[in-house]
PASEBA-1860 file (N, C-alpha, C; in nm, 3 decimals):
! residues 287
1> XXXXXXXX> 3.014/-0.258/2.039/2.937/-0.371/2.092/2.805/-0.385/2.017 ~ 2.733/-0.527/2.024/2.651/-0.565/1.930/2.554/-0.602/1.994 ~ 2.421/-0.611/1.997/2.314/-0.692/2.061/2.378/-0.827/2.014 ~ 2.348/-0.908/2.167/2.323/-1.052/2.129/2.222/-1.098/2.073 ~ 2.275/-1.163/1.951/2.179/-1.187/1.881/2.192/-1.357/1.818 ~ 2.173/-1.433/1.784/2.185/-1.575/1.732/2.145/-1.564/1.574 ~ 2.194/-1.602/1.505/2.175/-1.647/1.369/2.034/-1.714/1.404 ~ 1.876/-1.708/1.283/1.779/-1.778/1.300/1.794/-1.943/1.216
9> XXXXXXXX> 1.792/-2.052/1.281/1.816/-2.143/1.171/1.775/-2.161/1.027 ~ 1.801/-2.238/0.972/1.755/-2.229/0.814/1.760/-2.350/0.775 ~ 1.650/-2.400/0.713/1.631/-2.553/0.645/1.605/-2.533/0.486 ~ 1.604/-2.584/0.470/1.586/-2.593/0.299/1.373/-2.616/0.251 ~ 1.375/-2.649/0.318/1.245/-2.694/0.307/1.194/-2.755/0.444 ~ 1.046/-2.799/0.454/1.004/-2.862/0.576/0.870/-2.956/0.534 ~ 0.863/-3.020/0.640/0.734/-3.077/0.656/0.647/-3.030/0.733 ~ 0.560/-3.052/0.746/0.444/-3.036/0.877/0.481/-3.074/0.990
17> XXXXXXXX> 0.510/-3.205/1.006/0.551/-3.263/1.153/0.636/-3.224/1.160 ~ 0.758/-3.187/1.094/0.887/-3.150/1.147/0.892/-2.969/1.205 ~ 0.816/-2.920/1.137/0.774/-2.819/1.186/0.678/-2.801/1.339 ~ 0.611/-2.901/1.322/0.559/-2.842/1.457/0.617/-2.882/1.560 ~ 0.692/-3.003/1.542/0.796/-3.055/1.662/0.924/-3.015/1.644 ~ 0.977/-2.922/1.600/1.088/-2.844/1.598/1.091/-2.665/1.596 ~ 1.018/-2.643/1.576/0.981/-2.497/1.580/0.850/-2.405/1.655 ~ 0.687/-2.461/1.573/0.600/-2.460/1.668/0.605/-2.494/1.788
25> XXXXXXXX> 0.599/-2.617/1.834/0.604/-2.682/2.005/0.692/-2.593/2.082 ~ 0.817/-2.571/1.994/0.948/-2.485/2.115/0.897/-2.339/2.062 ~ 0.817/-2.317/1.995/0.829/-2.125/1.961/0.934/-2.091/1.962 ~ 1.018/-2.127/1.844/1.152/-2.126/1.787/1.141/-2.042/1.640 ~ 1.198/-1.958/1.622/1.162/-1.878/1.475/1.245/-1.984/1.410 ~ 1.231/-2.002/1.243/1.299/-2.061/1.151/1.292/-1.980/1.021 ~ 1.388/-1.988/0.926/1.380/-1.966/0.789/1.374/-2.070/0.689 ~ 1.276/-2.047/0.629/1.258/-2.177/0.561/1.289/-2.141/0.383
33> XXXXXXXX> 1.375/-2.141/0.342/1.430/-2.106/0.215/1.404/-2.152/0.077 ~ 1.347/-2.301/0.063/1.289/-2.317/-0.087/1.119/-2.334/-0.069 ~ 1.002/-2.324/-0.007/0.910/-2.372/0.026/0.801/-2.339/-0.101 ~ 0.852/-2.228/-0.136/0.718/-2.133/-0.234/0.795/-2.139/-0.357 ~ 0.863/-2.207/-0.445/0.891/-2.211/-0.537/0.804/-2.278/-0.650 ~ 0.678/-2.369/-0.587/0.573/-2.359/-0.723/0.462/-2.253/-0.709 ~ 0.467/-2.119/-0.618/0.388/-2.043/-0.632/0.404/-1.936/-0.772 ~ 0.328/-1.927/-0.881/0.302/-1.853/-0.964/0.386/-1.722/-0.962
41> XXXXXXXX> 0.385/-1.664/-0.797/0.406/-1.526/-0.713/0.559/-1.514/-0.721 ~ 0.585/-1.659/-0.676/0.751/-1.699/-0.655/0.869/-1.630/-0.790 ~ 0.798/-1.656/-0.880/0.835/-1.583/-0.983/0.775/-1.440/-1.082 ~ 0.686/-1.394/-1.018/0.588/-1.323/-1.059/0.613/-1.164/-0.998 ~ 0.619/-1.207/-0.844/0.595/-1.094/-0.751/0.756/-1.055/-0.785 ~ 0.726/-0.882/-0.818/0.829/-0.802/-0.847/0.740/-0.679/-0.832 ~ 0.860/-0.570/-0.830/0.803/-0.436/-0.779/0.755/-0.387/-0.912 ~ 0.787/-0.424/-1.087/0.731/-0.391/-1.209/0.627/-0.449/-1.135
49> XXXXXXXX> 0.596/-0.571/-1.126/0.486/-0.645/-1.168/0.345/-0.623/-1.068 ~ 0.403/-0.544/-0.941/0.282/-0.466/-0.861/0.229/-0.359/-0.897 ~ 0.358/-0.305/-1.009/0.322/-0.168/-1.056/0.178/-0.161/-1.172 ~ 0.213/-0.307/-1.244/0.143/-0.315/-1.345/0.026/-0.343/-1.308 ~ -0.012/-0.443/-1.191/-0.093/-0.524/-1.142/-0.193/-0.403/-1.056 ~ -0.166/-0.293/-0.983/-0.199/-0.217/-0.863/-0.155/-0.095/-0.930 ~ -0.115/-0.051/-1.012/-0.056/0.061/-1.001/-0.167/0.205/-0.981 ~ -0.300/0.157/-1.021/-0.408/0.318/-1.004/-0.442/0.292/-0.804
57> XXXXXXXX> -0.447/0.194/-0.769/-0.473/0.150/-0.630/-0.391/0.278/-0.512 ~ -0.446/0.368/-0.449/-0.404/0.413/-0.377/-0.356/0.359/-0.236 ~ -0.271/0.389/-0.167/-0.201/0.283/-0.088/-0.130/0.395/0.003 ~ -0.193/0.337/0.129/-0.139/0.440/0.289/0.029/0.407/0.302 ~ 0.086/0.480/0.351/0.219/0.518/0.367/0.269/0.534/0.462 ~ 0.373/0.484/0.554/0.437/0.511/0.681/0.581/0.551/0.679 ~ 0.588/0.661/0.762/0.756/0.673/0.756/0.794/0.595/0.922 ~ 0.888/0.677/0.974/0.935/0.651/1.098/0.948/0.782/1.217
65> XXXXXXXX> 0.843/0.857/1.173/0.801/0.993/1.266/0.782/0.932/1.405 ~ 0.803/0.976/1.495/0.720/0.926/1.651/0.580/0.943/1.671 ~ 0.540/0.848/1.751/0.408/0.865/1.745/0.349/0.967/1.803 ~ 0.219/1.039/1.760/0.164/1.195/1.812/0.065/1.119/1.886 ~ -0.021/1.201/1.985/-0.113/1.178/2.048/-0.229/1.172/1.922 ~ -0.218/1.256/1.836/-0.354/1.305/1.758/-0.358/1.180/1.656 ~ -0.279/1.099/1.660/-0.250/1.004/1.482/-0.354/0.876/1.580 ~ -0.467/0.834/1.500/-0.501/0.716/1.538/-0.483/0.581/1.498
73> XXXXXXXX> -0.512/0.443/1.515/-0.432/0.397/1.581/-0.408/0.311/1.424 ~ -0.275/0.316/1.373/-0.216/0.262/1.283/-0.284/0.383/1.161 ~ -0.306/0.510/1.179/-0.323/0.629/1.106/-0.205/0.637/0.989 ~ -0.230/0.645/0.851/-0.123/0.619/0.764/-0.115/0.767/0.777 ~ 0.061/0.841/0.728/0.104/0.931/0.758/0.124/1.001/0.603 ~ 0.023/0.929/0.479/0.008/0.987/0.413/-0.046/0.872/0.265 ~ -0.042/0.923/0.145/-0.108/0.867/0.085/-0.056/0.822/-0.064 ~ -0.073/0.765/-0.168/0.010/0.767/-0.293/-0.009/0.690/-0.342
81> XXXXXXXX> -0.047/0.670/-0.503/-0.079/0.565/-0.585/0.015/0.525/-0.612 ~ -0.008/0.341/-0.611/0.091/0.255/-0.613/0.177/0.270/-0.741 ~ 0.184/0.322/-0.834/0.229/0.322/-0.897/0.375/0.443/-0.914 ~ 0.298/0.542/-0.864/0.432/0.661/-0.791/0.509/0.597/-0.693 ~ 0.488/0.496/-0.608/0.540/0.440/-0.503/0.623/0.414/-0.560 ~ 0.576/0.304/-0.608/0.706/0.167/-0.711/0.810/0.293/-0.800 ~ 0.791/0.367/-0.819/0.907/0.459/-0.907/0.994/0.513/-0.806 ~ 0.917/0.576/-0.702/1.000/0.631/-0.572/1.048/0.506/-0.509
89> XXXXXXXX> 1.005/0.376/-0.502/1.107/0.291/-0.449/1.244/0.266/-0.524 ~ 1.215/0.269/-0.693/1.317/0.222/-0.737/1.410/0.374/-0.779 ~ 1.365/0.477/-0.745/1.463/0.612/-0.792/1.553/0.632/-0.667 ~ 1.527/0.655/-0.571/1.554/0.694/-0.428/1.572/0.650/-0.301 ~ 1.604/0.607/-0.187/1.584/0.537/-0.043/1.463/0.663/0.000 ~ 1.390/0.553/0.066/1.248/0.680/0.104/1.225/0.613/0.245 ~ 1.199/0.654/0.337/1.140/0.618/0.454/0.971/0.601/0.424 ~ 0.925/0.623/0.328/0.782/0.548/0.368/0.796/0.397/0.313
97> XXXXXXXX> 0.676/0.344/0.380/0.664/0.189/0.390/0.480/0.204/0.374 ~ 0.469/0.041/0.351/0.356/-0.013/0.290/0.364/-0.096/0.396 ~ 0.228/-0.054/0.468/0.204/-0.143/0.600/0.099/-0.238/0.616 ~ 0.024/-0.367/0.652/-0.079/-0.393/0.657/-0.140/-0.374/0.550 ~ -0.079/-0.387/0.425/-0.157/-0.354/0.333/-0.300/-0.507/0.312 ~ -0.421/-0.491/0.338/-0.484/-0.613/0.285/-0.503/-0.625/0.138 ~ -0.417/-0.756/0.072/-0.402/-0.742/-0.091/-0.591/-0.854/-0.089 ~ -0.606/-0.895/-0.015/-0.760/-0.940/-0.090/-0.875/-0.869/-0.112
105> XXXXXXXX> -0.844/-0.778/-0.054/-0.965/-0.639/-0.038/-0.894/-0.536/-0.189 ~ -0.840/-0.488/-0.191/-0.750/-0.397/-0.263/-0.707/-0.504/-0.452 ~ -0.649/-0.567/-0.403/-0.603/-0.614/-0.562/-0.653/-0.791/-0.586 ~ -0.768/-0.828/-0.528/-0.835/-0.953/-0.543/-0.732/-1.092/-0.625 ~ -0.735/-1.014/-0.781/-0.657/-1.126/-0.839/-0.500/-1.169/-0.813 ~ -0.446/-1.105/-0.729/-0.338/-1.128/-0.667/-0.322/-1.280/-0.607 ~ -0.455/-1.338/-0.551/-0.514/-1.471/-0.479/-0.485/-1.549/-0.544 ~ -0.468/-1.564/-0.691/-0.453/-1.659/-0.790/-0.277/-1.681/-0.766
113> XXXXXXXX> -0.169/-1.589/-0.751/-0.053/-1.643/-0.753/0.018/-1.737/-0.626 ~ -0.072/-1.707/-0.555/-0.056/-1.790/-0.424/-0.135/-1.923/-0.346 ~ -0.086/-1.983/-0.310/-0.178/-2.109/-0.194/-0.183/-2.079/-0.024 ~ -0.281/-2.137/0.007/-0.170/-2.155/0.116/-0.155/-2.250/0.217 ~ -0.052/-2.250/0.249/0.059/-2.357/0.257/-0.026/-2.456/0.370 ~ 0.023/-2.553/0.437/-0.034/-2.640/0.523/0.084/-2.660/0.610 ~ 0.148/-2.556/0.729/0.211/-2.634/0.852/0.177/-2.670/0.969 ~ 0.015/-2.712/0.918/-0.031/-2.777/1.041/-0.123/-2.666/1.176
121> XXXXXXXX> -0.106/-2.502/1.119/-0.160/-2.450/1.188/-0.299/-2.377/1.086 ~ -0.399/-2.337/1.129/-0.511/-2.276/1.064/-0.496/-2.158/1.058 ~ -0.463/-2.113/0.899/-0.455/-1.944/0.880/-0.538/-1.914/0.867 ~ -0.505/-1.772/0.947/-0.670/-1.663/0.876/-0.663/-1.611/0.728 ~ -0.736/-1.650/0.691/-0.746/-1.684/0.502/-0.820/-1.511/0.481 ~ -0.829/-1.441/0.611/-0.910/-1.334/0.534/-0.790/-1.257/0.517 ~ -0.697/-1.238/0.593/-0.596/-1.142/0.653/-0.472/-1.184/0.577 ~ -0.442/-1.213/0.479/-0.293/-1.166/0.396/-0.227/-1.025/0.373
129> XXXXXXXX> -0.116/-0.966/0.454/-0.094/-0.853/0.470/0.025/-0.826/0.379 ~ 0.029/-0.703/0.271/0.140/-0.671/0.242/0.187/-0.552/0.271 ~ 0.356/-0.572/0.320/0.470/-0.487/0.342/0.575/-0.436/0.255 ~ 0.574/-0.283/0.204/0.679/-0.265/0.126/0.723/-0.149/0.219 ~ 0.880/-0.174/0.131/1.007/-0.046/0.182/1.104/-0.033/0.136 ~ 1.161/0.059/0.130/1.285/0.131/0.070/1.376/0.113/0.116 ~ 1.500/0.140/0.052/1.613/0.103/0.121/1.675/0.223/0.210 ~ 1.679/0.111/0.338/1.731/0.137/0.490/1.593/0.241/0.536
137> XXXXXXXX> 1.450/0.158/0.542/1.359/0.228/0.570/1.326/0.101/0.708 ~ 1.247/0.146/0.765/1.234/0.026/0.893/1.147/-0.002/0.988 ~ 1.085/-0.049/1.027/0.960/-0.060/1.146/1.032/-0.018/1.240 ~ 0.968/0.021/1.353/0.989/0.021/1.480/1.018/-0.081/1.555 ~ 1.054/-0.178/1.662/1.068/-0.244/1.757/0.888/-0.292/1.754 ~ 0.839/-0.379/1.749/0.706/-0.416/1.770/0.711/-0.535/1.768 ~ 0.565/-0.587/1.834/0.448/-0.749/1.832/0.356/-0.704/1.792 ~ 0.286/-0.812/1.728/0.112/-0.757/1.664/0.028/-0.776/1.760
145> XXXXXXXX> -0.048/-0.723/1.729/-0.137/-0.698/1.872/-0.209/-0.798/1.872 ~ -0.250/-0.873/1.806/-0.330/-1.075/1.840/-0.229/-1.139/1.840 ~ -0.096/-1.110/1.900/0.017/-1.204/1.907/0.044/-1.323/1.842 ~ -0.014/-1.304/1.698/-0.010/-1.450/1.616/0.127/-1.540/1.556 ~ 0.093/-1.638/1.537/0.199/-1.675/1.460/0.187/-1.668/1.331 ~ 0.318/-1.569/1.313/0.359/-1.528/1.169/0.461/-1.552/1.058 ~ 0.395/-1.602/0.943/0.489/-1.674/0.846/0.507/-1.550/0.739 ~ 0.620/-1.496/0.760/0.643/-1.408/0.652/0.729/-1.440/0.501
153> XXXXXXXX> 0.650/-1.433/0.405/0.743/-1.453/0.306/0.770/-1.331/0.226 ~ 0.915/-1.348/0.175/0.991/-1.197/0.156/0.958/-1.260/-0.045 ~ 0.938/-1.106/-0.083/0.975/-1.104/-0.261/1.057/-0.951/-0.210 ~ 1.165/-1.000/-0.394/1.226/-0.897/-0.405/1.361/-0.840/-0.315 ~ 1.483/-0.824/-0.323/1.565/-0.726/-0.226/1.585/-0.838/-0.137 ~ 1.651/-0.756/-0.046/1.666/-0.809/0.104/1.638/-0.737/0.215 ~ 1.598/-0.823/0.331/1.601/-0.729/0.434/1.627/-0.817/0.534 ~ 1.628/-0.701/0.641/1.732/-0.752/0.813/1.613/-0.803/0.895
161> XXXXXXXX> 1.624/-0.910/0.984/1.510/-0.924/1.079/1.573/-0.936/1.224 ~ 1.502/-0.859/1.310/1.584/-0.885/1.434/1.434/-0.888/1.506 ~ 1.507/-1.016/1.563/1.321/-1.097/1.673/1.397/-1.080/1.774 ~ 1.254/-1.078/1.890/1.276/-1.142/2.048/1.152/-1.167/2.116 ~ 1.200/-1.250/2.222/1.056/-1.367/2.260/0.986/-1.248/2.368 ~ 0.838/-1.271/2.447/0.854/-1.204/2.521/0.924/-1.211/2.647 ~ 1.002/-1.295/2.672/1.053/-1.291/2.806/1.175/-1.155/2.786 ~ 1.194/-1.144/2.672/1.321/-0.976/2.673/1.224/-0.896/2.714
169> XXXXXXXX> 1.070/-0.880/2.733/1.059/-0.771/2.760/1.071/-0.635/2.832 ~ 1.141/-0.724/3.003/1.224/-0.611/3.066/1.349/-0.545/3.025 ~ 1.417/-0.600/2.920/1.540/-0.518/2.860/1.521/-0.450/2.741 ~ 1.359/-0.458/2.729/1.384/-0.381/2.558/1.331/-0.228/2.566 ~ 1.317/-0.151/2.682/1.232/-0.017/2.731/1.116/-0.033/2.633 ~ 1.037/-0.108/2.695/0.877/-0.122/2.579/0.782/-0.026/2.669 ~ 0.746/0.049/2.586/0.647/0.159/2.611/0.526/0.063/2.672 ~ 0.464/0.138/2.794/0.319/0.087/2.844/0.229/0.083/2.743
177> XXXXXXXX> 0.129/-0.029/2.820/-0.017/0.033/2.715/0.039/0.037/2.563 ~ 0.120/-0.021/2.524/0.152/-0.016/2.353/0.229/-0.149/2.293 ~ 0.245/-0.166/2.174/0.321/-0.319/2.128/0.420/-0.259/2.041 ~ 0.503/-0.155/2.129/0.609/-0.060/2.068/0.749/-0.051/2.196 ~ 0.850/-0.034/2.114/0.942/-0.022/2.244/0.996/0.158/2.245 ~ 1.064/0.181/2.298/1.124/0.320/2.248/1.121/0.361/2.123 ~ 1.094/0.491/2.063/1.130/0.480/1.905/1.239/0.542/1.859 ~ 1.316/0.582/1.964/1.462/0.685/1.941/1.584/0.556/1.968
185> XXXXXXXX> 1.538/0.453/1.991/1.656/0.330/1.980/1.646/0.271/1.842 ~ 1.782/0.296/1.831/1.834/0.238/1.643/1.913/0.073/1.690 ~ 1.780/0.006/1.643/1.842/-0.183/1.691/1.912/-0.208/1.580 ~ 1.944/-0.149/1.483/2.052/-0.155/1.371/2.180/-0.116/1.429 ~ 2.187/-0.065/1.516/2.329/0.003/1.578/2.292/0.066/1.703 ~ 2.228/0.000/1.797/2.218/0.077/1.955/2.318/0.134/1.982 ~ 2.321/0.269/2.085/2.347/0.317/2.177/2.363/0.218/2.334 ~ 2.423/0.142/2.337/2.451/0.060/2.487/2.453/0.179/2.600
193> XXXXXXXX> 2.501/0.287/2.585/2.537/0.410/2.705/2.377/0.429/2.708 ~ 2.321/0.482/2.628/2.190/0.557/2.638/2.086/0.448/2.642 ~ 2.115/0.350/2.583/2.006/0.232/2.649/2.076/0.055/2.709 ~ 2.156/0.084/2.797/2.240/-0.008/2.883/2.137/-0.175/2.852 ~ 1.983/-0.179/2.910/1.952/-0.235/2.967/1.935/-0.352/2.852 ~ 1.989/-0.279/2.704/1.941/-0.361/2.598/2.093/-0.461/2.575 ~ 2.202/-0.453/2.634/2.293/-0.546/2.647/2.246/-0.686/2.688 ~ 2.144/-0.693/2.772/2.127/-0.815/2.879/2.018/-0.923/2.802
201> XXXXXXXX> 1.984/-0.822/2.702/1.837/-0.920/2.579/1.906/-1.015/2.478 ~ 1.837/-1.098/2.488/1.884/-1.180/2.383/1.765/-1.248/2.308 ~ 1.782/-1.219/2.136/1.747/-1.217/2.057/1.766/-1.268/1.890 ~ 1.739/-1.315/1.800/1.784/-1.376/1.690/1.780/-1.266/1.552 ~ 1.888/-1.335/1.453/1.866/-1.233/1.334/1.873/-1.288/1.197 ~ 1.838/-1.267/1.099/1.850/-1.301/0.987/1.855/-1.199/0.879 ~ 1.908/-1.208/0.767/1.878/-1.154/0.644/1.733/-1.247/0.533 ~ 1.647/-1.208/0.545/1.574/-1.242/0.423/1.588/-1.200/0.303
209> XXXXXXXX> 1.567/-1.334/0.183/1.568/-1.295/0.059/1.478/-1.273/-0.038 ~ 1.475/-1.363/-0.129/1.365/-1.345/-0.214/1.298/-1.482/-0.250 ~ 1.169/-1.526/-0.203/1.131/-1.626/-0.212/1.142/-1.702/-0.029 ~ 1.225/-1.677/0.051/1.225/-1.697/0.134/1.103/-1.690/0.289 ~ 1.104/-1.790/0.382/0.993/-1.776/0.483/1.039/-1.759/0.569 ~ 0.991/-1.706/0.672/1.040/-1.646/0.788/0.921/-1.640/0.875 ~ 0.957/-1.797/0.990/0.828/-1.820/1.091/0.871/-1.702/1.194 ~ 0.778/-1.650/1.280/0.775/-1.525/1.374/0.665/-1.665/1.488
217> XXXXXXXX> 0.727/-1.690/1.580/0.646/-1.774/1.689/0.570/-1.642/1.727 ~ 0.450/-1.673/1.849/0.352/-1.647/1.920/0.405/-1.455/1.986 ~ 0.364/-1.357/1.955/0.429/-1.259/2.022/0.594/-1.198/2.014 ~ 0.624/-1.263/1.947/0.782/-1.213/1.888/0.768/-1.109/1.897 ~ 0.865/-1.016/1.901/0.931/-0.866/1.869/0.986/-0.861/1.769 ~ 0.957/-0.837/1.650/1.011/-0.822/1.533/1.050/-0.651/1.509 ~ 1.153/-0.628/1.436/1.247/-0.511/1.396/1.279/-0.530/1.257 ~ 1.202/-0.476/1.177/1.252/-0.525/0.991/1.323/-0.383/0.945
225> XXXXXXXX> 1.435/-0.395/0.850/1.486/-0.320/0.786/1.516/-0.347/0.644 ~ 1.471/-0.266/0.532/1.524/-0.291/0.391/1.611/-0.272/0.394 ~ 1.718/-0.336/0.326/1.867/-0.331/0.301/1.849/-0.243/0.149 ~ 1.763/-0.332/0.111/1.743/-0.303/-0.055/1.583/-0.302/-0.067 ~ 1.497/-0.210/-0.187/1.359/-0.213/-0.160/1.267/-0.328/-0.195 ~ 1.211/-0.348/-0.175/1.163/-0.521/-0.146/0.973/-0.469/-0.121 ~ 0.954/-0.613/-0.070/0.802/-0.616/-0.001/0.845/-0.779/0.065 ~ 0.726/-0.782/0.115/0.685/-0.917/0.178/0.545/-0.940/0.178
233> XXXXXXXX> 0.504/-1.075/0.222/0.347/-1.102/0.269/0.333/-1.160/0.376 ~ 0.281/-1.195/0.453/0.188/-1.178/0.607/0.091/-1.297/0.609 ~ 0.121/-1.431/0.606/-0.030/-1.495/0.640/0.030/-1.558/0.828 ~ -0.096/-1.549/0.900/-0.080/-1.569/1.027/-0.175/-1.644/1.091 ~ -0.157/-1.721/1.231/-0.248/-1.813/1.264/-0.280/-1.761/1.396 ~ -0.362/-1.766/1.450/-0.361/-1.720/1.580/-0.327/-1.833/1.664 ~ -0.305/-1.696/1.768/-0.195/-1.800/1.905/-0.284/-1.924/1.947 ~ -0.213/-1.974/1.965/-0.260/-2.177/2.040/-0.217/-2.115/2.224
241> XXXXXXXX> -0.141/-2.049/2.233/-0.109/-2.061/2.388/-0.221/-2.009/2.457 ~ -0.269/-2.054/2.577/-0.400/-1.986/2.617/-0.344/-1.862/2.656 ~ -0.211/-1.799/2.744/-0.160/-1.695/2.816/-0.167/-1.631/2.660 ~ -0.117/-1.624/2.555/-0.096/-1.528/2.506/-0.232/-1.498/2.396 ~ -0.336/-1.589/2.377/-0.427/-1.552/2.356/-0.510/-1.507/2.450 ~ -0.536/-1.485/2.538/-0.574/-1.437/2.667/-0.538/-1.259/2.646 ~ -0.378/-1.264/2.621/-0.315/-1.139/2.602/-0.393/-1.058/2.487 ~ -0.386/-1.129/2.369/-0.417/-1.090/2.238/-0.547/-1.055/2.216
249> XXXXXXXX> -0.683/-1.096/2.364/-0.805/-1.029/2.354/-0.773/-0.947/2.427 ~ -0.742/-0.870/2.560/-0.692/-0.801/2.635/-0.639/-0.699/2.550 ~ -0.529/-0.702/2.412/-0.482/-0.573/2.356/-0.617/-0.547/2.281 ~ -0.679/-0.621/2.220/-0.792/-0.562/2.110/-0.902/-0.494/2.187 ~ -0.920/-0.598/2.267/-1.084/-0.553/2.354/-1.051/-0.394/2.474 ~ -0.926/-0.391/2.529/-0.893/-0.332/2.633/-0.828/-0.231/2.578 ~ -0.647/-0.260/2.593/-0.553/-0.190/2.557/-0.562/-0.104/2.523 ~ -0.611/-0.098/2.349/-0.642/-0.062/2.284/-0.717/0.084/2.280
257> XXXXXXXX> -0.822/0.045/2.369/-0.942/0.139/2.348/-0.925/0.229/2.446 ~ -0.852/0.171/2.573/-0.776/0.253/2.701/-0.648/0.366/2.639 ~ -0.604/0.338/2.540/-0.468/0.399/2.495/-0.524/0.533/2.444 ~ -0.625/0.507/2.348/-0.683/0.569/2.256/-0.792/0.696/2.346 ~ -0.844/0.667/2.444/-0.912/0.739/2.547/-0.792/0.852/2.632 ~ -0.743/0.742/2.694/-0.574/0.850/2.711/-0.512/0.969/2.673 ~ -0.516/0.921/2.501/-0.489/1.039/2.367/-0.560/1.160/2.410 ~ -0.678/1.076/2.386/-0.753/1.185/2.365/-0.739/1.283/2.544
265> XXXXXXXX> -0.785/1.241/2.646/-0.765/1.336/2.793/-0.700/1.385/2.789 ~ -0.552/1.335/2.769/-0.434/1.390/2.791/-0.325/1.417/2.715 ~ -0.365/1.406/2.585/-0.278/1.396/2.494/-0.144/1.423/2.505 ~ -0.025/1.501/2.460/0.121/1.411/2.425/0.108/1.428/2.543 ~ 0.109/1.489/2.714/0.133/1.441/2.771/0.144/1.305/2.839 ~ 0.044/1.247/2.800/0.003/1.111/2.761/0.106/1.029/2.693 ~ 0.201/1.073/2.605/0.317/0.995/2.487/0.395/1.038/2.616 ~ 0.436/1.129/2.648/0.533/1.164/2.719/0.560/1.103/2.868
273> XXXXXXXX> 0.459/1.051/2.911/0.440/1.021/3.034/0.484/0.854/3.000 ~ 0.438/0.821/2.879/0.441/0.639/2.868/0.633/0.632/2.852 ~ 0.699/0.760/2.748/0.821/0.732/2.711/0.908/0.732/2.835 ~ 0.900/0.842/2.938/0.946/0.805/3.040/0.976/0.705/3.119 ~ 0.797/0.615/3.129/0.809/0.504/3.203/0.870/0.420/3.164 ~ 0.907/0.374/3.046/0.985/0.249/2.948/1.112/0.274/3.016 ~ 1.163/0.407/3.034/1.299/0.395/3.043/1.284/0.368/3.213 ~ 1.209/0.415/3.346/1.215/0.380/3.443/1.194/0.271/3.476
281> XXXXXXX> 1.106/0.196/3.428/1.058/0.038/3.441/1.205/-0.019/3.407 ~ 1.220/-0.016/3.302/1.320/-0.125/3.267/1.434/-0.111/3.309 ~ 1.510/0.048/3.351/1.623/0.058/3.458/1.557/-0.020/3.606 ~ 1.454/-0.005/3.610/1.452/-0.115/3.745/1.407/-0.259/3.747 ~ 1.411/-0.327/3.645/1.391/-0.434/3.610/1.546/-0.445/3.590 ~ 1.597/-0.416/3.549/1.725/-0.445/3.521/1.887/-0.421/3.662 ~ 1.834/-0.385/3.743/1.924/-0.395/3.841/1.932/-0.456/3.923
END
């Protein structure tokens, strides 16, 4: 058995209006497949060409360890110049990943291969994030914590995307106090026996390619996996909904700083106490 999941639609291109009255207005994810083809990047961005571009740039690293009480908060789990990266991406499958990387702080002239785009919503022009990974390396189950809307465009490889809105959030065992769900559930191939409650969610999927966009509406649950080693980029708008911007000061100003206080009192008992509750909450949400 399979999560329900829906194919994400796919247009060839878009407009502005058609975008916001077909996707924005409904917070509908889309793939938008030729859009960035006069970007410089479109043909540019390759894993040589980061190597050449970044390669002395040291660059934080994530695998898929569980989270410790002691790691703070988005703590890289280790370290490596970009240029060893890009060789270990292309020699080996590696579980580390390139998270949040900010390319305007770090590799400036990078700015020149890109625009950005106009669908009608106001990006934060400071915050372009890049993501790399290896093949069959993978995020966790997550939302970003300013619940924005996110236009991801993929270079390089392919990879898997599996979204969900927040209304799954009683079937997905999402850890309290966090924008994480369980981390011992494989949404590439669940366990239905050991996590039942994730039969009843319903959710969308796609393969991304190269050159390809991939809108993420307001708070999505996104699940990325490299098929093959790749990267992507990250420009995002913040939420228009008042409820979920409401939410999105609440994780920064609050959440956040409550989670992190937690750690510290009580540490893993603290992890241990939240993993439990995911699975009790949502067995009783679910019956």
């Amino acid at each position: 058995m399979q999560l329900n999941l829906q194919d994400i639609p796919r247009v060839k291109t878009i407009t502005k209006s058609d975008f916001i009255k077909n996707y924005f207005k409904p917070q509908k994810p889309v793939v938008i497949e030729r859009f960035i083809e006069d970007w410089p990047a479109y043909t540019k961005w390759n894993l040589d060409y980061m190597k050449d571009i970044a390669g002395d740039v040291t660059v934080p690293l994530y695998d898929d360890r569980p989270v410790d009480y002691k790691d703070g908060f988005n703590e890289a789990h280790a370290k490596m110049k970009m240029s060893e990266y890009v060789d270990l991406l292309k020699r080996e499958p590696t579980k580390y990943r390139i998270f949040l990387w900010n390319i305007l702080k770090e590799v400036p002239q990078l700015q020149k291969d890109y625009t950005f785009p106009d669908f009608g919503l106001r990006l934060m022009k400071g915050l372009p994030m890049l993501f790399f990974g290896g093949k069959d390396s993978h995020t966790f189950m997550h939302y970003d914590i300013d619940l924005a809307n996110i236009f991801h465009f993929h270079f390089e490889g392919k990879k898997q995307c599996i979204l969900f809105d927040q209304k799954q959030n009683k079937h997905l065992y999402k850890i309290p106090h966090s924008l994480i769900t369980r981390e011992d559930i494989n949404f590439a191939n669940p366990d239905f026996k050991k996590w039942p409650a994730l039969k009843n969610a319903k959710g969308w999927v796609c393969d991304l390619n190269h050159g390809e966009v991939l809108y993420m509406p307001e708070g999505y649950w996104h699940y990325m996996r490299y098929i093959t080693p790749g990267f992507s980029m990250s420009l995002r708008a913040i939420a228009r909904n008042p409820k979920n911007l409401g939410k999105a000061i609440y994780n920064i100003l609050i959440m956040r700083s409550f989670d992190n206080i937690m750690r510290r009192l009580r540490g893993q008992k603290w992890i241990d106490w939240k993993n439990e509750q995911a699975i009790s909450r949502t067995t009783k949400d679910n019956l």
